[in-house]
N, C-alpha and C positions, 0 to 999 in steps of 0.2 A: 504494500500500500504506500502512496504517497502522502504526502503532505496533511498530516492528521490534525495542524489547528484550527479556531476557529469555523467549525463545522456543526450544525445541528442534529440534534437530535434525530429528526427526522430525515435528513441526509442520511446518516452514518445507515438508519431503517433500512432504505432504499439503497445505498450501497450495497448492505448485506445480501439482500433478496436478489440483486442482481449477481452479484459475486454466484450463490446459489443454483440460481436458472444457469449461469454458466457451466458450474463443474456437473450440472445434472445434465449438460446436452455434452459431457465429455471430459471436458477443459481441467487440466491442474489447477490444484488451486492457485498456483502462483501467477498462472495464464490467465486465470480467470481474475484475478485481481489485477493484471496487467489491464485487461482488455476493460474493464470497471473504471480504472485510475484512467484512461482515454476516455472514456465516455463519462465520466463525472467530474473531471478536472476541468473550472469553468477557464483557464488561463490558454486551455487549449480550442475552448468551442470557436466556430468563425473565425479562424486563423485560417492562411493562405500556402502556410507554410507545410510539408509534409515531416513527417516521423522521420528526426536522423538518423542519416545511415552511420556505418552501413550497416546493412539487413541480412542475415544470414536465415538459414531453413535449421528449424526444431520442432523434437517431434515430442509430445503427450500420446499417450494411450497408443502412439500406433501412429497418430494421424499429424502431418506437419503444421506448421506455424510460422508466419514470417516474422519474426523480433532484430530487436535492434540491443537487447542485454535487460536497458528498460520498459519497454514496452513492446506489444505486441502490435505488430503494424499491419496484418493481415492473416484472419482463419482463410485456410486455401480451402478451396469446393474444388471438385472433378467426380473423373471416373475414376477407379483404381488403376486405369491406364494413362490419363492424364493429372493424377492427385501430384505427384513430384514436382513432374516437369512444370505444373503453372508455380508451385511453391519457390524453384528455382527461378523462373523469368522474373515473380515480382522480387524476392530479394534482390535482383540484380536490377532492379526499377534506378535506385539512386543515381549506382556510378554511371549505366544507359544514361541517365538527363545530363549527369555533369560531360558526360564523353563529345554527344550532341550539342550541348552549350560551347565545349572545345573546339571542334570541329568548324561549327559556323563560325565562331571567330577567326581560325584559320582560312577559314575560307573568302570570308569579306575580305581579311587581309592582304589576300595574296591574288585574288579575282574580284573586283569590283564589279559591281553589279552589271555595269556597263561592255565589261567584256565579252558577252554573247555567245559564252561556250553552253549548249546544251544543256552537256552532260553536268556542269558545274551548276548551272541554272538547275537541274532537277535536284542533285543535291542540295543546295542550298533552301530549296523548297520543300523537300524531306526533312530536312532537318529544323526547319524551321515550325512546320506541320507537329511533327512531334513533340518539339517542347512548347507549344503553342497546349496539346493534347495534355500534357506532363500538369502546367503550370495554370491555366486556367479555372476559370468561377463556372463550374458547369451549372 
């Protein structure tokens, strides 16, 4: 758990019963407090910003989890044929946005927009597309 001052009575209630619903649909309790302290920590609500990385895959009961050490930044759903592999692509969410952030920088740098290379033009448009997808208020 996080941050235990200044909380009511009636938080702490709902806290609990959520922690609860958690470890009853599976979740360790430490998960399950993790994924409570995101969802009831008001320092976090309407923020823009995503869970720092990096994010690595761990597993409860069997089934994976995306964490960051302190929090839990994503329960993976699939099939048992795809449960891993989406567990792996979103851990690797972070350093993807920073890579694509690097990239287009390099790339503005070294090809101005005005140079009219295609293939340079699609990337730039890819990469742009993507952290446009990463970073935005859906």
């Amino acid at each position: 758990m996080k941050n235990t001052q200044k909380k009511s009575a009636q938080y702490w209630e709902a806290y609990k019963t959520r922690v609860q619903e958690l470890e009853a649909e599976g979740l360790c309790t430490s998960d399950a407090q993790s994924v409570a302290d995101v969802e009831f920590d008001e320092s976090l609500k309407n923020v823009d910003e995503h869970t720092p990385g990096p994010w690595v895959v761990d597993f409860c009961n069997g089934k994976p989890y995306v964490v960051n050490g302190n929090f839990c930044a994503a329960r993976v759903h699939g099939t048992e044929k795809t449960l891993l592999a989406n567990a792996r692509l979103i851990a690797a969410a972070p350093e993807m946005l920073e890579a694509c952030m690097v990239a287009l920088a390099a790339i503005k740098s070294e090809y101005p927009l005005e140079h009219g290379n295609p293939t340079i033009g699609s990337a730039w448009g890819a990469l742009e597309s993507a952290i446009e997808k990463a970073t935005s208020n859906i």
